[in-house]
C-alpha positions as CSV (number, residue, x, y, z in Angstrom):
1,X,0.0,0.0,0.0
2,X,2.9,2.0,0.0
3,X,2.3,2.9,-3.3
4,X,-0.8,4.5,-4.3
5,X,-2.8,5.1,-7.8
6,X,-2.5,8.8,-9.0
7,X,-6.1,8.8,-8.6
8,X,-5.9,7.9,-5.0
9,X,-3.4,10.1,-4.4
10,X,-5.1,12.9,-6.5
11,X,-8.6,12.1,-4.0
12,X,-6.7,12.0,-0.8
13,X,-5.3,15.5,-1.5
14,X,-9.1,16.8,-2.6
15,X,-10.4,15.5,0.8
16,X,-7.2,17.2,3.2
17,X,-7.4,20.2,0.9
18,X,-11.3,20.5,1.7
19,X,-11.1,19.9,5.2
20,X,-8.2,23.3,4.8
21,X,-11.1,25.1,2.8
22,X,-14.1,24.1,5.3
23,X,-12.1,24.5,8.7
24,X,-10.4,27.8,7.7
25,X,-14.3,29.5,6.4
26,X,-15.7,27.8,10.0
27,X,-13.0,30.0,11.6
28,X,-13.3,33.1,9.8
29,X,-16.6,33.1,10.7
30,X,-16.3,32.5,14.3
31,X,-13.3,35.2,14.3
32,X,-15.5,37.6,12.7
33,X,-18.2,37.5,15.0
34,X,-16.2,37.8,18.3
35,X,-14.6,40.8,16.3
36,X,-17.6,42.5,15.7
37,X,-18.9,41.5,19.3
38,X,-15.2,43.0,21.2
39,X,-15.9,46.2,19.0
40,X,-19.3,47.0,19.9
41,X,-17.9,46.3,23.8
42,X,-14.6,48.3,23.3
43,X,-13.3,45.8,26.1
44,X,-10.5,43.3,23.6
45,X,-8.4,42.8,26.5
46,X,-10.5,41.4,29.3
47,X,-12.1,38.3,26.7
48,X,-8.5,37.5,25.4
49,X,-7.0,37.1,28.9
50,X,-10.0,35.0,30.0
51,X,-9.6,32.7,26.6
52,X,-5.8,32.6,27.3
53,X,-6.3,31.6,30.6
54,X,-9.3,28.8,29.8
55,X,-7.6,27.5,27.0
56,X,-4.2,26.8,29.3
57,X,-6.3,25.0,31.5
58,X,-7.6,23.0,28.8
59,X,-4.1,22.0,27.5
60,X,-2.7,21.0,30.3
61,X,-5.8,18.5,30.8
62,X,-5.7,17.2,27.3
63,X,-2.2,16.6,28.0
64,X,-3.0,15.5,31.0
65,X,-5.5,12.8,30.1
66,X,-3.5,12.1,26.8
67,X,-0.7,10.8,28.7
68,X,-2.8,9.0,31.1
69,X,-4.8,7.2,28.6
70,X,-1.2,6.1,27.1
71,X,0.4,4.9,29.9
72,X,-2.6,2.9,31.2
73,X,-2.4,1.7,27.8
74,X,1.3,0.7,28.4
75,X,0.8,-0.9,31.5
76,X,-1.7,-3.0,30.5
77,X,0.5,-4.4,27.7
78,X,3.3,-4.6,30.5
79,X,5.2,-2.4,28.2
80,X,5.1,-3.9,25.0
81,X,3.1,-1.8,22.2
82,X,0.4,-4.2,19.9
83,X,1.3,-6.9,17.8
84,X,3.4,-7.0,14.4
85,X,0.3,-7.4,12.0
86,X,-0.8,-4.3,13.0
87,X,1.8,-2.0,14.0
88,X,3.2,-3.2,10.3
89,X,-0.7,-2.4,8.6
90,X,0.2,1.1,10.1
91,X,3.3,1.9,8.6
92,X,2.2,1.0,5.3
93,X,-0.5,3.3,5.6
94,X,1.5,6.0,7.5
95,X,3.7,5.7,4.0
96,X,0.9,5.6,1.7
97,X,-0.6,8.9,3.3
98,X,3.1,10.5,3.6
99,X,2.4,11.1,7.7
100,X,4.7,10.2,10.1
101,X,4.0,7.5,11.9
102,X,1.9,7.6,15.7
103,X,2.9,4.8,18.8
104,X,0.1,2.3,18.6
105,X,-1.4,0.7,22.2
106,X,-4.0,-1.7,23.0
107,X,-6.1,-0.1,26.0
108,X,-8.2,-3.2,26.6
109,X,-12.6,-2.3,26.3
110,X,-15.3,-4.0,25.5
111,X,-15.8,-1.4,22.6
112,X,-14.4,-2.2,19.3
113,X,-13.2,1.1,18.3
114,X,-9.8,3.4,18.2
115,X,-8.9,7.0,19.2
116,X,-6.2,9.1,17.5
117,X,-4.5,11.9,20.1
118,X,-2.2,14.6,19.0
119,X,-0.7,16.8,21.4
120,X,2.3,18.7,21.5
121,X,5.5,16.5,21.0
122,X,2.8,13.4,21.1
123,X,1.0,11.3,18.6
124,X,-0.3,7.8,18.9
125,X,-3.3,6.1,18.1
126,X,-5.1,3.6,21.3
127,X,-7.0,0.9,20.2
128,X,-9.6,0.2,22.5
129,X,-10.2,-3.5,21.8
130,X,-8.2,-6.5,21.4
131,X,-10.5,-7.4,18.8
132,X,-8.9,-5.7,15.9
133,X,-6.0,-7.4,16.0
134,X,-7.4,-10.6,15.3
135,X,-9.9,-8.9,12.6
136,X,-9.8,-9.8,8.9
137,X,-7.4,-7.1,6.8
138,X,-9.9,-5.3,5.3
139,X,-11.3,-4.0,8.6
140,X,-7.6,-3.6,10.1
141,X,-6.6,-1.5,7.3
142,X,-9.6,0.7,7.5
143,X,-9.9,1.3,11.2
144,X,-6.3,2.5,11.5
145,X,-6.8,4.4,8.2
146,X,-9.3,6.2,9.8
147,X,-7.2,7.8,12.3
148,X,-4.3,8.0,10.4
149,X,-6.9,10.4,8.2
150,X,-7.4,12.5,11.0
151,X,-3.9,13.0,11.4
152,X,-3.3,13.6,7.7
153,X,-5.9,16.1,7.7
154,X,-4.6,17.8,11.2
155,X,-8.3,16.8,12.7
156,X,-6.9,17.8,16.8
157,X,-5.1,21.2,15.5
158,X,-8.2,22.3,14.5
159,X,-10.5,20.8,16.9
160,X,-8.3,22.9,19.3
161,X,-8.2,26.3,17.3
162,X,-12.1,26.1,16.8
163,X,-12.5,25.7,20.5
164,X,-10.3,28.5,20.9
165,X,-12.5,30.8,19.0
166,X,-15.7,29.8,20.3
167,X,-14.4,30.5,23.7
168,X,-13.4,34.0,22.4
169,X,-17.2,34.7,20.9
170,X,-18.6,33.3,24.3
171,X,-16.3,35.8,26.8
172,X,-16.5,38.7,24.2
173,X,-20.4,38.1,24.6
174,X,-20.0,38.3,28.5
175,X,-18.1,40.9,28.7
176,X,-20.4,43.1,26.1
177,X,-23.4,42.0,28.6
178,X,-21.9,43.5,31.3
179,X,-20.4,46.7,29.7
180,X,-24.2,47.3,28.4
181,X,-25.2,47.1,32.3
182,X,-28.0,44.2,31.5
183,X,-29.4,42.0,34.3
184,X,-28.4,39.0,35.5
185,X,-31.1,36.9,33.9
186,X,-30.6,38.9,30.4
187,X,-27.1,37.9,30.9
188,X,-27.4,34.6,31.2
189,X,-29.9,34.3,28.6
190,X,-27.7,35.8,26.1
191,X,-24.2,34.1,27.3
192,X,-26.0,30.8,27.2
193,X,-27.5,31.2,23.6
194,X,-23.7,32.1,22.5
195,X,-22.8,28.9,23.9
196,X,-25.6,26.8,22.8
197,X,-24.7,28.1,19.0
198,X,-20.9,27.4,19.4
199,X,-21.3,23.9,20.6
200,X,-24.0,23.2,18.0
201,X,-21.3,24.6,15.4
202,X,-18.3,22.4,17.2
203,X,-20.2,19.0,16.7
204,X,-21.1,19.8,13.1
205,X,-17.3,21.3,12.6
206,X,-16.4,17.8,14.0
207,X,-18.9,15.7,12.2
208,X,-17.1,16.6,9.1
209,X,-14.1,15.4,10.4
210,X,-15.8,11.8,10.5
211,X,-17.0,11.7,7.2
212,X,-13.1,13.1,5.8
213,X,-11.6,10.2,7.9
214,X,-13.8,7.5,6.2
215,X,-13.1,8.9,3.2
216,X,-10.0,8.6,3.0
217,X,-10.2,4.9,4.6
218,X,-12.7,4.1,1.7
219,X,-10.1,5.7,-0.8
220,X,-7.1,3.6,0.1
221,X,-9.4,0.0,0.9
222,X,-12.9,0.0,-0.2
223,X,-16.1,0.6,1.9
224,X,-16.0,-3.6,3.6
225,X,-13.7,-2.9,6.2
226,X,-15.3,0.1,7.6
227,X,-18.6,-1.2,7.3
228,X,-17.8,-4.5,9.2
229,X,-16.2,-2.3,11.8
230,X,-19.2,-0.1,12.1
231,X,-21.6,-3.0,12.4
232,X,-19.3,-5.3,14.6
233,X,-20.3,-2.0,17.0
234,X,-23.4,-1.3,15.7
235,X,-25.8,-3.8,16.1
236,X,-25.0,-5.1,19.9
237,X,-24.9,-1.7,20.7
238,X,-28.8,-1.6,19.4
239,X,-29.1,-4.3,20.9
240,X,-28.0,-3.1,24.3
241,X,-29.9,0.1,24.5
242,X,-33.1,-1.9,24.3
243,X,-34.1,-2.1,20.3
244,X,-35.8,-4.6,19.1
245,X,-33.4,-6.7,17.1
246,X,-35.0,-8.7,14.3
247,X,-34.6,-12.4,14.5
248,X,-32.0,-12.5,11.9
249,X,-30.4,-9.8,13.6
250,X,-29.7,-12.0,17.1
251,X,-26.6,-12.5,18.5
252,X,-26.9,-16.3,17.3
253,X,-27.5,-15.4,13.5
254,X,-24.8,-12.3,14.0
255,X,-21.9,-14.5,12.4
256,X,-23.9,-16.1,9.8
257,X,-24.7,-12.2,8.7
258,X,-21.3,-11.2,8.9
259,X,-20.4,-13.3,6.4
260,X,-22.6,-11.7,4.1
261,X,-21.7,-7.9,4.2
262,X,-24.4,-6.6,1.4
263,X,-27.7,-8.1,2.8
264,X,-26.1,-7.6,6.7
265,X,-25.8,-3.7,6.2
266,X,-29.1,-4.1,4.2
267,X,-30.9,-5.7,7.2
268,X,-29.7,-3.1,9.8
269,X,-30.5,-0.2,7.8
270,X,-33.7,-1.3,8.0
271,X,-33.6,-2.5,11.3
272,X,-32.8,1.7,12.2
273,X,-35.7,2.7,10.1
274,X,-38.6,0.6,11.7
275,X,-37.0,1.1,15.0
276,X,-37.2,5.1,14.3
277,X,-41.3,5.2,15.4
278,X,-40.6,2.5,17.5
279,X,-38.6,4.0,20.6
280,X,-40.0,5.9,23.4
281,X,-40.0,9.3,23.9
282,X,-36.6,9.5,26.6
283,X,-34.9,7.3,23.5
284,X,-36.7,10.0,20.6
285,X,-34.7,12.6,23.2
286,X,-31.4,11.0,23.2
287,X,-31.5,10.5,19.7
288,X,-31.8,14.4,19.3
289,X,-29.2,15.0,21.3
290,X,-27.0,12.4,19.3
291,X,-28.1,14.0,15.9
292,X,-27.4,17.4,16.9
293,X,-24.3,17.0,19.3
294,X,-22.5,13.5,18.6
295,X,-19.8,14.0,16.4
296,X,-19.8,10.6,14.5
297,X,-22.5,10.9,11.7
298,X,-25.0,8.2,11.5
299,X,-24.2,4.6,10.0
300,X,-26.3,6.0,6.7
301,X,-25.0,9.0,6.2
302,X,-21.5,7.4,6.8
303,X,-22.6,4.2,4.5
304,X,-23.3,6.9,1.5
305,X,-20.5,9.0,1.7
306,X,-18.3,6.0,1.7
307,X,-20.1,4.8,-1.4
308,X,-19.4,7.9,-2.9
309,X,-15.3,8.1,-2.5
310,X,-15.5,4.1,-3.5
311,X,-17.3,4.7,-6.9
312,X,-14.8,8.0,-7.1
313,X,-11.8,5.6,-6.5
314,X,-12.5,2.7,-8.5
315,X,-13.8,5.2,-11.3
């Protein structure tokens, strides 16, 4: 994989030079309205101590919890980072996306999913399941991929400069709130609307992110080893949070269906649309809050796009 088609290549470079074009407009935008707000206040000062302060405090906990999340990944593998297969499946992607290469750990969960971290002087990827090691190639190759996209397309560096900003909207709001002498409840009101809006704009900022990850995953192996990733999680999770799973969907038929990627995502996709009217009004809620705040799309939003960059690639 170390080598790549021109056409690959030529995609790859389309999706990191996108995610450029989308993060820098987001940030104009958000630098632009804390402009206009710290103009109207004639107070700069005050919000860009309070966002320098704020904004140390939240590096030296990402750090913080970066490092912890590593070494508890270390100790559990008494020292040892994961197994040949895939720490070999990473270089050949880290060379095939021209990135150097992150420290790869197991941190042992019952989830079968990854996180990328990059911080300063630190990148590695922790794989939260022992799973993937023993998983076909396809679904290695994708998964790691994934985050090796998010590095390739410097995912954290913008994560953390769009926090930045929308911490800067949220204090320049404050401080205008109090230099126009409103109440307290006014204040609030206000402060917590700014808030609301950033947040809102963060998740869908980060959502992109997502679907730039998997595309580049579905550029370099095909949709199959995402998707059996996906719905290795996907359907217990369903399963867990009380949806009722068809027959062919139980845990007993599960491996049978794996075997059989088309009609398996077929089956769950509709499995998500009849369960849609199904679920309860505290479930209807919490899938609100997922659609509007989760950063990872969902599975058919993410099962389209990577059909897109796989007909794009193969074209």
């Amino acid at each position: 994989m170390s080598h790549i088609s021109a056409n690959q290549q030529r995609l790859i470079s389309q999706i990191v030079l996108t995610s450029h074009t989308y993060a820098f407009c987001y940030f104009s935008v958000l630098a632009a309205a804390s402009s206009v707000i710290c103009y109207c206040s004639g107070n700069v000062i005050q919000p860009l101590i309070d966002v320098a302060l704020i904004m140390t405090a939240f590096v030296v906990f990402r750090l913080g919890a970066s490092t912890v999340s590593k070494l508890k990944a270390y100790r559990f593998e008494q020292g040892k980072t994961v197994g040949s297969i895939l720490n070999e499946t990473m270089l050949e992607i880290s060379a095939a996306l021209s990135v150097k290469p992150p420290l790869l750990y197991i941190f042992p969960h019952e989830d079968r999913n990854a996180l990328c971290t990059l911080t300063a002087g630190f990148r590695w990827i922790v794989l939260l399941s022992e799973a993937l090691e023993k998983a076909d190639a396809p679904e290695r190759r994708s998964v790691l991929s994934h985050e090796l996209g998010h590095l390739k397309c410097l995912h954290a560096l913008w994560i953390f400069i769009g926090i930045s900003l929308i911490v800067m909207l949220i204090m320049s709001t404050y401080v205008l709130c109090e230099v126009k002498g409103l109440e307290l409840y006014a204040k609030a009101l206000i402060t917590n609307a700014t808030m609301a809006i950033g947040v809102l704009s963060m998740a869908r900022f980060a959502r992109q992110h997502e679907f730039q990850a998997d595309a580049i995953a579905t550029v370099l192996n095909g949709k199959e080893g995402l998707i059996n990733n996906l719905l290795e999680r996907y359907i217990p999770m369903l399963a867990a949070i009380g949806h009722d799973i068809r027959p062919e969907l139980s845990r007993e038929s599960l491996a049978q269906h794996f075997s059989n990627s088309p009609n398996r995502l077929e089956l769950v996709l509709a499995m998500v649309a009849d369960d849609r009217n199904a679920i309860g009004f505290f479930a209807k809620l919490d899938a609100l809050q997922n659609a509007l705040l989760d950063p990872h799309p969902p599975l058919v939003q993410r099962v389209k796009n990577m059909e897109r960059f796989e007909t794009l690639a193969t074209a």
